[in-house]
N, C-alpha and C positions, 0 to 999 in steps of 0.2 A: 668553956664548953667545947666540946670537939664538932668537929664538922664531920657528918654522913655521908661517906661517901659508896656511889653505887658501885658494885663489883662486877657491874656489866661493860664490855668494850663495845667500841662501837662496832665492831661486824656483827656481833650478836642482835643488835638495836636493827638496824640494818635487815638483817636475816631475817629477823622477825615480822618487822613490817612488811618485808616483799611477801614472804609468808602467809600474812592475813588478807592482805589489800592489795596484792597481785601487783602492784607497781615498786619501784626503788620510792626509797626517802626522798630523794634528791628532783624525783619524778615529781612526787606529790606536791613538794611545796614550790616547785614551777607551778602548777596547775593552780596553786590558791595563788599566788601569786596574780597571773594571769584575771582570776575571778574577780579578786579585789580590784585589779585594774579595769574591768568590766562595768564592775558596779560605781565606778567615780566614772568611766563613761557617760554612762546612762544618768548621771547627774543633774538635771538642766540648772539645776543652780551652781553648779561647779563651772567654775570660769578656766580652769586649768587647761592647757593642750595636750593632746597624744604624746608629745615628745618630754613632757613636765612630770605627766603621770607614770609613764615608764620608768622615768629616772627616779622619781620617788619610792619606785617599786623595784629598783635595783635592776631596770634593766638599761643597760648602756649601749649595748651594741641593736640600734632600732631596726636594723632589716633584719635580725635574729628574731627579735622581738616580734615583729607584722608577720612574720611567716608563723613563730609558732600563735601566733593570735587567731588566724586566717587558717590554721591547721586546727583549733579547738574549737574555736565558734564560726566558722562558715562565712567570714567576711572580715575586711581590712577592719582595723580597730578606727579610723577615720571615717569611712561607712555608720558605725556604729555613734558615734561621736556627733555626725552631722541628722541622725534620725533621732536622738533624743534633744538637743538643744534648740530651741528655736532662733533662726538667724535675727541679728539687730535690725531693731524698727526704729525708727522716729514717728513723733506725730505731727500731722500736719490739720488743724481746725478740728482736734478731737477724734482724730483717723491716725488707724496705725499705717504705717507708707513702708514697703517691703527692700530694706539695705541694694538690693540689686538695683532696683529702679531708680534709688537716691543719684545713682552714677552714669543711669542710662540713658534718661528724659532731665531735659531741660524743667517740661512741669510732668511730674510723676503720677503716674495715676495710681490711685486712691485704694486699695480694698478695705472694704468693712469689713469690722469685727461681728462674728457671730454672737 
């Protein structure tokens, strides 16, 4: 069987899309890019880092990366990262006890859970 192939090049492909969607190809799939790394952000059960998720998203150079991050959604992707995870707890007599204090106070004080 022969193989199909399209007669289109790719400036045509190109031309096109800027065409419809007012941005470059090259533009767009930064921007899903970028999204996808948003949404493993906002994870709280993703254990992964800022610098883990960029890389798995192809982006290597990370001050590239936090500017255009901080240029599409309005804040460092570490911002973003520490407002959806909640920081590590331990228990202490059936109380969650807040990772800061574990390091601060000798006896740590207590908040309760809601």
């Amino acid at each position: 069987m022969q193989s199909i192939r399209s007669s289109v090049d790719n400036a045509r492909v190109t031309a096109g899309f800027c065409s419809i969607l007012g941005i470059s190809l090259m533009h767009f799939i930064r921007l899903n890019r970028l999204n996808h790394i948003r949404r493993r952000l906002c994870d709280p059960n993703s254990t992964s880092t800022v610098s883990q998720i960029a890389n798995d998203w192809g982006f290597y150079h990370l001050g590239k990366f936090a500017q255009d991050y901080r240029h599409l959604f309005g804040e460092r992707p570490s911002m973003t990262l520490s407002r959806y995870r909640a920081p590590p707890c331990w228990k202490r007599d059936g109380v969650q006890v807040h990772w800061a204090l574990q390091r601060s106070f000798r006896k740590p004080m207590i908040f309760h859970s809601l």
